[in-house]
C-alpha beads as a LAMMPS data file, in Angstrom:
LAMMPS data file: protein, C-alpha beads

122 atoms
121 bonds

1 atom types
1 bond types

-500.0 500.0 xlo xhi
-500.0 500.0 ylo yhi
-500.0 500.0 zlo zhi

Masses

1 110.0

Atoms # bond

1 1 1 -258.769 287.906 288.065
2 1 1 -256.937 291.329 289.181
3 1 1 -253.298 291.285 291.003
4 1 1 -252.222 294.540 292.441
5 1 1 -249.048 295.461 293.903
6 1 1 -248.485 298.812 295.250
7 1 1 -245.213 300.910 295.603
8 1 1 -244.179 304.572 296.651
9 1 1 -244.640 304.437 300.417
10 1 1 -242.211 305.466 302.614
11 1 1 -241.357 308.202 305.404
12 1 1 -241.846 312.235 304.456
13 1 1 -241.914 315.273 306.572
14 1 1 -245.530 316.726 307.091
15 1 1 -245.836 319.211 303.985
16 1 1 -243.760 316.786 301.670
17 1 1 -244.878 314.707 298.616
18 1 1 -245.483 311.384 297.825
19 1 1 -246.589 309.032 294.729
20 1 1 -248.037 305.801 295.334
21 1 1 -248.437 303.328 292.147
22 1 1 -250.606 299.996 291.754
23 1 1 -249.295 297.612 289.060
24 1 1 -251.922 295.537 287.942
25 1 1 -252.025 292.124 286.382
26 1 1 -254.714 290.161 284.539
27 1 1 -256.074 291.345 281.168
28 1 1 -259.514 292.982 282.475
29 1 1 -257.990 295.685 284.627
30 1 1 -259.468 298.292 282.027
31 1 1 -262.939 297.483 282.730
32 1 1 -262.389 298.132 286.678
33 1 1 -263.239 301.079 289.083
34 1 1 -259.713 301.556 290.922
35 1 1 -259.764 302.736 294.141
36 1 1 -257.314 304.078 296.857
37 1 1 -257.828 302.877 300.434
38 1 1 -255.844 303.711 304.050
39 1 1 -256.026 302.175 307.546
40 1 1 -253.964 303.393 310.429
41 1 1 -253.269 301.320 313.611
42 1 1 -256.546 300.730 315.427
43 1 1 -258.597 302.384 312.686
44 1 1 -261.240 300.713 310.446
45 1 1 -259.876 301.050 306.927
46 1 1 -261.194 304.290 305.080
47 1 1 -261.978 305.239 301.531
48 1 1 -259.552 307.778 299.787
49 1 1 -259.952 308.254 296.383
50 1 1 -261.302 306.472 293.471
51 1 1 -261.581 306.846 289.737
52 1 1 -263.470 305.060 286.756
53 1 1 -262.529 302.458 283.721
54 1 1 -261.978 305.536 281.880
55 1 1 -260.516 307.698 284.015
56 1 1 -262.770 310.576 283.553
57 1 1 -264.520 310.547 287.115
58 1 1 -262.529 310.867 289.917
59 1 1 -264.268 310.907 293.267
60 1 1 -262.266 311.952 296.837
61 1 1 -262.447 311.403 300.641
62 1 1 -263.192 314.262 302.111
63 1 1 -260.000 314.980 303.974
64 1 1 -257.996 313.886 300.603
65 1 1 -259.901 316.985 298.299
66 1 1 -257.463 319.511 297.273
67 1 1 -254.329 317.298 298.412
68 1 1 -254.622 313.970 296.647
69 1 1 -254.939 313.386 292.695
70 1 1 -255.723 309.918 291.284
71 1 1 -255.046 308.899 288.151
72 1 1 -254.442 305.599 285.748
73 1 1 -252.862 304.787 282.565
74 1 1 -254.690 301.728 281.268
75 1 1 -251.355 300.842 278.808
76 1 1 -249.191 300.662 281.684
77 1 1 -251.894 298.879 283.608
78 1 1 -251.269 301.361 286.713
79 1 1 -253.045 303.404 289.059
80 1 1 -251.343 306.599 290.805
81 1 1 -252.425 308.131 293.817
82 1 1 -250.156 311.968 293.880
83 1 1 -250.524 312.920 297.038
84 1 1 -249.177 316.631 298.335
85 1 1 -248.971 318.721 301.325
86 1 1 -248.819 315.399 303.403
87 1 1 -249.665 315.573 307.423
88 1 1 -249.197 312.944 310.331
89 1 1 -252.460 311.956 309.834
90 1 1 -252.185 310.965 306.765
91 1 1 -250.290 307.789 308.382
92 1 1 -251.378 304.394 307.714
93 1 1 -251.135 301.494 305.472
94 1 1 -252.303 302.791 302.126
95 1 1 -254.234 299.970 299.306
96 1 1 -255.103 300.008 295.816
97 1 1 -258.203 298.134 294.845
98 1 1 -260.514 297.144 292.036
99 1 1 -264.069 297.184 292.193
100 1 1 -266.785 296.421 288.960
101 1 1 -268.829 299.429 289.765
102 1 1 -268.024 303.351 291.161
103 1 1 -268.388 303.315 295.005
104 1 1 -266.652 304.101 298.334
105 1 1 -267.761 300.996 300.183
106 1 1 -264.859 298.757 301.082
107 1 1 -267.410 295.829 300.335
108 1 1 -267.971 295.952 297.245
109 1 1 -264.211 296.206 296.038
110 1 1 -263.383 292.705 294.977
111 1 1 -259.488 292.568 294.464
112 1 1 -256.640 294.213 296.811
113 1 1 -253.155 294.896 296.982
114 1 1 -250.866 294.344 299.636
115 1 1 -250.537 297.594 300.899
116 1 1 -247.527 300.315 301.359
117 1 1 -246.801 302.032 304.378
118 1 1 -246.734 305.682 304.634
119 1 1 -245.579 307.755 307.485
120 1 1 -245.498 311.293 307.776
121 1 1 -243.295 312.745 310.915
122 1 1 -244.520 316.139 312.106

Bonds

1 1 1 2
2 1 2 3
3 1 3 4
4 1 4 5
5 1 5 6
6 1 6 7
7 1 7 8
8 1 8 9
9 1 9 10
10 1 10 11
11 1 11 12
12 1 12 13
13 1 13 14
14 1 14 15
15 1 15 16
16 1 16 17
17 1 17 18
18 1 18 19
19 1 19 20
20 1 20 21
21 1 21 22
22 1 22 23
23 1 23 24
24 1 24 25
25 1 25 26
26 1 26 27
27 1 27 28
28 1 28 29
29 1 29 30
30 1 30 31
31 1 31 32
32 1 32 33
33 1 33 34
34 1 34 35
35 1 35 36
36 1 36 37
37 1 37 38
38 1 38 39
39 1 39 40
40 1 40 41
41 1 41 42
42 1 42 43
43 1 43 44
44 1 44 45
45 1 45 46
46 1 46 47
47 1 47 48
48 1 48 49
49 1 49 50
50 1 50 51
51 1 51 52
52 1 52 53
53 1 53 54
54 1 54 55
55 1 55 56
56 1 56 57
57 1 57 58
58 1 58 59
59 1 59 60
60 1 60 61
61 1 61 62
62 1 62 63
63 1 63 64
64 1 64 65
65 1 65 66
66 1 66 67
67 1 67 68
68 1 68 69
69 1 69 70
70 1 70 71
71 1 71 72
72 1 72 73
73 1 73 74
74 1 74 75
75 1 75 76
76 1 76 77
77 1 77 78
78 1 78 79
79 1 79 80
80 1 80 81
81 1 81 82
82 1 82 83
83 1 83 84
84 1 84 85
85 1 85 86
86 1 86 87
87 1 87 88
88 1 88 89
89 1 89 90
90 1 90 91
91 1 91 92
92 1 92 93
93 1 93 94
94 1 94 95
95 1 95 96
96 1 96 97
97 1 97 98
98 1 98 99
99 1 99 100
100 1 100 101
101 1 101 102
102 1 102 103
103 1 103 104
104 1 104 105
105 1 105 106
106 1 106 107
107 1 107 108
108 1 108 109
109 1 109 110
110 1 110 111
111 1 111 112
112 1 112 113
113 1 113 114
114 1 114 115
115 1 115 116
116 1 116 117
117 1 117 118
118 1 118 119
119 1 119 120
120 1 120 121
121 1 121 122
């Protein structure tokens, strides 16, 4: 069992900066794929980034390449999520998640967080 609790949302001005975190709980949060998820009002919810157990594979949404940086520290049991040069549409409800395998699919993550709000004003 996996509890995550995000923090770092909050309201920026397109361009700015931002650093989400995911606290995890329960003692086999090493062994998971951690992932980064968004959904905006009246959107389905969307992949962002993701990284391995051992943090050396990364993998990134499309629109988050060259803007976002994931990242973990297994002995603070957290997950970042750096994200720069933020724009309006990068709005929306942003989750950290915990899946047993690599992927992008929603599905197959098996424990989330409760989400953080970010909003970016143009």
């Amino acid at each position: 069992q996996v509890q995550l609790v995000e923090s770092g949302g909050g309201l920026v001005q397109a361009g700015g900066s931002l650093r989400l975190s995911c606290a995890a709980s329960g003692r086999t949060f090493k062994s998971y794929t951690m992932g980064w998820f968004r959904q905006a009002p009246g959107k389905e919810r969307e992949f962002v980034a993701g990284l391995t157990w051992s943090g050396n594979s990364k993998y990134y949404a499309d629109s988050s390449k060259g803007r976002f940086s994931i990242s973990r520290d297994n002995a603070k049991n957290t997950v970042y999520l750096q994200m720069n040069n933020l724009k309006p549409e990068d709005t929306a409800v942003y989750y950290c998640a915990a899946a047993r395998t690599p992927t992008m699919s929603h599905n197959a993550y098996d424990y989330w967080g409760q989400g953080t709000q970010v909003t970016v004003s143009s």
